[in-house]
TORGU-687973 format. One record per residue: x, y, z of N, C-alpha, C, O in turn; residue number from 1; residue in one letter. Coordinates in pm, whole numbers, always signed. Layout:
TORGU-687973
{{X; Y; Z}; {X; Y; Z}; {X; Y; Z}; {X; Y; Z}; NUM; A}
...
//
This chain:
TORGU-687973
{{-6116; +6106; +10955}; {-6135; +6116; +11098}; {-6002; +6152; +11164}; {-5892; +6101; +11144}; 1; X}
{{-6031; +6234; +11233}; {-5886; +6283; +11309}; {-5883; +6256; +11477}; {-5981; +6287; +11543}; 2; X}
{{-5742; +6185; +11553}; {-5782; +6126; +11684}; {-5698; +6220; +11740}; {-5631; +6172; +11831}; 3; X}
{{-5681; +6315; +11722}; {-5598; +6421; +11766}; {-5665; +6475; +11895}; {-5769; +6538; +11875}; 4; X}
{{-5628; +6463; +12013}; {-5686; +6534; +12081}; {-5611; +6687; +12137}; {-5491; +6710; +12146}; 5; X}
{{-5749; +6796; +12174}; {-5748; +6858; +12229}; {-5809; +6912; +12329}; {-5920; +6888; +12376}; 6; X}
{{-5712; +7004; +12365}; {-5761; +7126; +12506}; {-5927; +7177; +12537}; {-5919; +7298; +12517}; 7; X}
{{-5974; +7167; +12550}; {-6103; +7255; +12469}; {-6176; +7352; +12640}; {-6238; +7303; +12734}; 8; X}
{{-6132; +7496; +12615}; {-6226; +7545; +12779}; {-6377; +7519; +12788}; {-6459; +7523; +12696}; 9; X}
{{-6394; +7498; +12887}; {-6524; +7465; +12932}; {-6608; +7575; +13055}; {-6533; +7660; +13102}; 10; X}
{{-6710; +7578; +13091}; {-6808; +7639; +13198}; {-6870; +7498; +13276}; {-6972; +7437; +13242}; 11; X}
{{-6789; +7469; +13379}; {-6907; +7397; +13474}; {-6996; +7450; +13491}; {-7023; +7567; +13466}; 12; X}
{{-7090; +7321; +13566}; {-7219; +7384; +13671}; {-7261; +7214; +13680}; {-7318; +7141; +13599}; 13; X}
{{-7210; +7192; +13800}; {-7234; +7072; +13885}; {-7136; +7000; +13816}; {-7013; +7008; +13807}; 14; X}
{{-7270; +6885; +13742}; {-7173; +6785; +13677}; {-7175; +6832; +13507}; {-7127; +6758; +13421}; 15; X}
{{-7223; +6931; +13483}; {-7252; +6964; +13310}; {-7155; +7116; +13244}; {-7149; +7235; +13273}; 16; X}
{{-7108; +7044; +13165}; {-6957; +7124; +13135}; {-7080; +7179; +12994}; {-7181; +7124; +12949}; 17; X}
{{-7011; +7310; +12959}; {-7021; +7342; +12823}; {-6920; +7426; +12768}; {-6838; +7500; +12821}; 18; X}
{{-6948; +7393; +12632}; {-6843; +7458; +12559}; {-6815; +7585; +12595}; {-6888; +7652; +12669}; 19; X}
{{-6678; +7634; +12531}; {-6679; +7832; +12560}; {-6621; +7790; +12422}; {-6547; +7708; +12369}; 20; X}
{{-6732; +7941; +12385}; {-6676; +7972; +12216}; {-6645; +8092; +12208}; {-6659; +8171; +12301}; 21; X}
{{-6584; +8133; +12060}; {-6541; +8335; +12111}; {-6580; +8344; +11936}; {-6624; +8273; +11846}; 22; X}
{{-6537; +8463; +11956}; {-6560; +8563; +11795}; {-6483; +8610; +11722}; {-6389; +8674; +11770}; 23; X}
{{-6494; +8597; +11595}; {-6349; +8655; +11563}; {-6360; +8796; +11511}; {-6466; +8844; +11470}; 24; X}
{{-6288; +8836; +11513}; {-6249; +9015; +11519}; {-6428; +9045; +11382}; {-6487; +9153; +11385}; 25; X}
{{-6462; +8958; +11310}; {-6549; +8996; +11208}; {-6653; +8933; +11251}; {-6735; +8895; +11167}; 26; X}
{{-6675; +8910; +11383}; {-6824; +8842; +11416}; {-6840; +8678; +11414}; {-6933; +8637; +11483}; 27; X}
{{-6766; +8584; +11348}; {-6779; +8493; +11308}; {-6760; +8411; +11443}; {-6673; +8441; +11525}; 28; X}
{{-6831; +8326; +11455}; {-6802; +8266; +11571}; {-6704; +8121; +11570}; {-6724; +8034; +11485}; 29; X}
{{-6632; +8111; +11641}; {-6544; +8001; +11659}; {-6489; +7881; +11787}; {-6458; +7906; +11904}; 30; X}
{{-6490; +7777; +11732}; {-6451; +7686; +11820}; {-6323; +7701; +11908}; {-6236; +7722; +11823}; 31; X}
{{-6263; +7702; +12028}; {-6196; +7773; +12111}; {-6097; +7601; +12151}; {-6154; +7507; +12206}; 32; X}
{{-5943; +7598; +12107}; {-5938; +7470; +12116}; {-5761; +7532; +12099}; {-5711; +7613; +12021}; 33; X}
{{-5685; +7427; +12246}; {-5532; +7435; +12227}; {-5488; +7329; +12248}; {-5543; +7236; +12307}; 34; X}
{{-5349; +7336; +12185}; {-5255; +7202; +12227}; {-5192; +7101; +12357}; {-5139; +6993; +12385}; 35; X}
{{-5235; +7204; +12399}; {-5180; +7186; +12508}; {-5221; +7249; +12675}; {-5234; +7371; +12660}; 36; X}
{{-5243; +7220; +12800}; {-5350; +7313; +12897}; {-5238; +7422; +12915}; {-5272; +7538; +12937}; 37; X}
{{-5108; +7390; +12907}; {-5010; +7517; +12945}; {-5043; +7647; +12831}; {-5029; +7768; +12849}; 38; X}
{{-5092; +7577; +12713}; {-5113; +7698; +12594}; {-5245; +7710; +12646}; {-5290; +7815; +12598}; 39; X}
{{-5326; +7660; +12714}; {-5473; +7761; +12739}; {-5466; +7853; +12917}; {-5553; +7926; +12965}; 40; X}
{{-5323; +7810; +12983}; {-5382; +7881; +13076}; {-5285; +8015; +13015}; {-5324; +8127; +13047}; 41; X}
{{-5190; +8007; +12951}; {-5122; +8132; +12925}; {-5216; +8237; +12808}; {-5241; +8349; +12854}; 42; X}
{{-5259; +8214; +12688}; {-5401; +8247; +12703}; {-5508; +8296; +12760}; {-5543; +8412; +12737}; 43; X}
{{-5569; +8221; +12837}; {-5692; +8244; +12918}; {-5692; +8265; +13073}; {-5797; +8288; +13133}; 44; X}
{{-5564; +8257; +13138}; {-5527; +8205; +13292}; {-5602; +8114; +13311}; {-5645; +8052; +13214}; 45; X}
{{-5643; +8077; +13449}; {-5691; +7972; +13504}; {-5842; +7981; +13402}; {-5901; +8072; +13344}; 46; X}
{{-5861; +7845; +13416}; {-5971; +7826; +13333}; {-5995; +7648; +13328}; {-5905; +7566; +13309}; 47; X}
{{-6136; +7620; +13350}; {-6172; +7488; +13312}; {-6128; +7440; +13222}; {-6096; +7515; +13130}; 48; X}
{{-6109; +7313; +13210}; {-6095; +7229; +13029}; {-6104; +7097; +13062}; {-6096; +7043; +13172}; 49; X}
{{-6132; +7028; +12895}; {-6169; +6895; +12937}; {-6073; +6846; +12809}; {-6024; +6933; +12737}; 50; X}
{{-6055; +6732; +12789}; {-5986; +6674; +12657}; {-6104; +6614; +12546}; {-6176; +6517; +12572}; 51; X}
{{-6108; +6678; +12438}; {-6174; +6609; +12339}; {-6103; +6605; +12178}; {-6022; +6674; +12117}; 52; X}
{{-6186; +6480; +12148}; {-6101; +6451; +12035}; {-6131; +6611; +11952}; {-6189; +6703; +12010}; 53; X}
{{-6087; +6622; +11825}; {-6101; +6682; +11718}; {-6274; +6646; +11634}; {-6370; +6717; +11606}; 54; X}
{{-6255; +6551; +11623}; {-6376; +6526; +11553}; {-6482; +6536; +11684}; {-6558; +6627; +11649}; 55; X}
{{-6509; +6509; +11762}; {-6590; +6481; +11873}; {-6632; +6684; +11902}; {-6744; +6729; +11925}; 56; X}
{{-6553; +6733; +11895}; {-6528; +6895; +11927}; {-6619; +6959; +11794}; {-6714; +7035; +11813}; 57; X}
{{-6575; +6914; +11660}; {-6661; +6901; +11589}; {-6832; +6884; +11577}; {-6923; +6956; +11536}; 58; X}
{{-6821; +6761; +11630}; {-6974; +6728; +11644}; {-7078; +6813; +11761}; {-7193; +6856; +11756}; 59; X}
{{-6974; +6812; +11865}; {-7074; +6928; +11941}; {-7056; +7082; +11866}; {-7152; +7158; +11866}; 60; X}
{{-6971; +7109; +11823}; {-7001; +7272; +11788}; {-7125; +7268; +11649}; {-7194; +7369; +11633}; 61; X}
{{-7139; +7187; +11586}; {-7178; +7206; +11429}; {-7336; +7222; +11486}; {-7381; +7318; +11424}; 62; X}
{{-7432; +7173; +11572}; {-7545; +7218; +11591}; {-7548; +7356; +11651}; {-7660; +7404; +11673}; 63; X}
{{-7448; +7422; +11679}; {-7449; +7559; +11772}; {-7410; +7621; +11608}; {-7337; +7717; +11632}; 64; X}
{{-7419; +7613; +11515}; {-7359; +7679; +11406}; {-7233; +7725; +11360}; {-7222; +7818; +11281}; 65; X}
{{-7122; +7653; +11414}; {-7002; +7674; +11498}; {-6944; +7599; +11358}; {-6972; +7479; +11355}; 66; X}
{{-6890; +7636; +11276}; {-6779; +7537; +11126}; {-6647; +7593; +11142}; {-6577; +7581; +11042}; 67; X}
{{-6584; +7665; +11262}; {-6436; +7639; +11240}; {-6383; +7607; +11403}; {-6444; +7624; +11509}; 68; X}
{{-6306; +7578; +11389}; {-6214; +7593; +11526}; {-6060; +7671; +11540}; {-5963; +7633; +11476}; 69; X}
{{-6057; +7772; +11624}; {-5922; +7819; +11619}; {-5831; +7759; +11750}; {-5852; +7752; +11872}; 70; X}
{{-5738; +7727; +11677}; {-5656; +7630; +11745}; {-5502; +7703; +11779}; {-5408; +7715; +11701}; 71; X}
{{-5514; +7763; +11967}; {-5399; +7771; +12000}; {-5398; +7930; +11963}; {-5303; +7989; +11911}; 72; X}
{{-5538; +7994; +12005}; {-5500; +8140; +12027}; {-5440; +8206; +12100}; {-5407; +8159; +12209}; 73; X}
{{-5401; +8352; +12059}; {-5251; +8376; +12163}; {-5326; +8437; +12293}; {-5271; +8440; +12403}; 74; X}
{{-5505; +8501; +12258}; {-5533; +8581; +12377}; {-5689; +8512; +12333}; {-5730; +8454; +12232}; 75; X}
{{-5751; +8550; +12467}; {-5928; +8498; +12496}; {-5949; +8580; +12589}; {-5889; +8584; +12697}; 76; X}
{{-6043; +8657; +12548}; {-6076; +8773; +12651}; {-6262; +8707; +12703}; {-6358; +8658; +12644}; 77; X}
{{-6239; +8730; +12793}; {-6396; +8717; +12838}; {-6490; +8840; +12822}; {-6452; +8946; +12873}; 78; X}
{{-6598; +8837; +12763}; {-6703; +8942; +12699}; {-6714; +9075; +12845}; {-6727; +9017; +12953}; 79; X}
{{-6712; +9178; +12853}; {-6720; +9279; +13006}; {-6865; +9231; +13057}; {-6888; +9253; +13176}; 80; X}
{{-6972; +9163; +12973}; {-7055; +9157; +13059}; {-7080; +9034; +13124}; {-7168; +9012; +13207}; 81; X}
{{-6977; +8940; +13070}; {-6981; +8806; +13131}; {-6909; +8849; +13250}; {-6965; +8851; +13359}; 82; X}
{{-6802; +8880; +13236}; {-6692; +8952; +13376}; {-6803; +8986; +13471}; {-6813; +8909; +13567}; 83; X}
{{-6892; +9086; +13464}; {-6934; +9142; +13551}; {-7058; +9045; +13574}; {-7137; +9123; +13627}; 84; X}
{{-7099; +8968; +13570}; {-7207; +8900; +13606}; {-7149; +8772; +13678}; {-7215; +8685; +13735}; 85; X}
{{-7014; +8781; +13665}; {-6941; +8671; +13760}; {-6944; +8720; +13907}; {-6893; +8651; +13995}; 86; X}
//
């Protein structure tokens, strides 16, 4: 068990946060998770986040089919059609 916590971005809507996950260059999808909020807004700019453990980050991604987490990416681009539907 690991009590490590992290960064993890999120999507409000009211009171119900959800995860943001991304892809990696080969399709694979991945858990989206930094050390620190200064390493996710330089990253992502402004952006939601909440603190969760490691294991806890775990447990919600593994029913979304989600088995890795990348931790402390240098860039997170938002999909053009999410952009535009904002």
């Amino acid at each position: 068990m690991s009590s490590r916590h992290l960064v993890v971005p999120v999507r409000c809507a009211g009171e119900i946060a959800t995860l943001r996950v991304g892809r990696l260059p080969d399709g694979t999808r991945v858990g989206i998770a930094f050390s620190t909020p200064a390493g996710l807004r330089v990253a992502a700019g402004a952006q939601e986040w909440m603190r969760l453990s490691e294991d806890s980050l775990r447990e919600l991604l593994v029913p979304l089919g989600v088995h890795r987490i990348q931790l402390d990416p240098t860039m997170v681009v938002v999909p053009v059609s999410a952009a535009a539907a904002s």
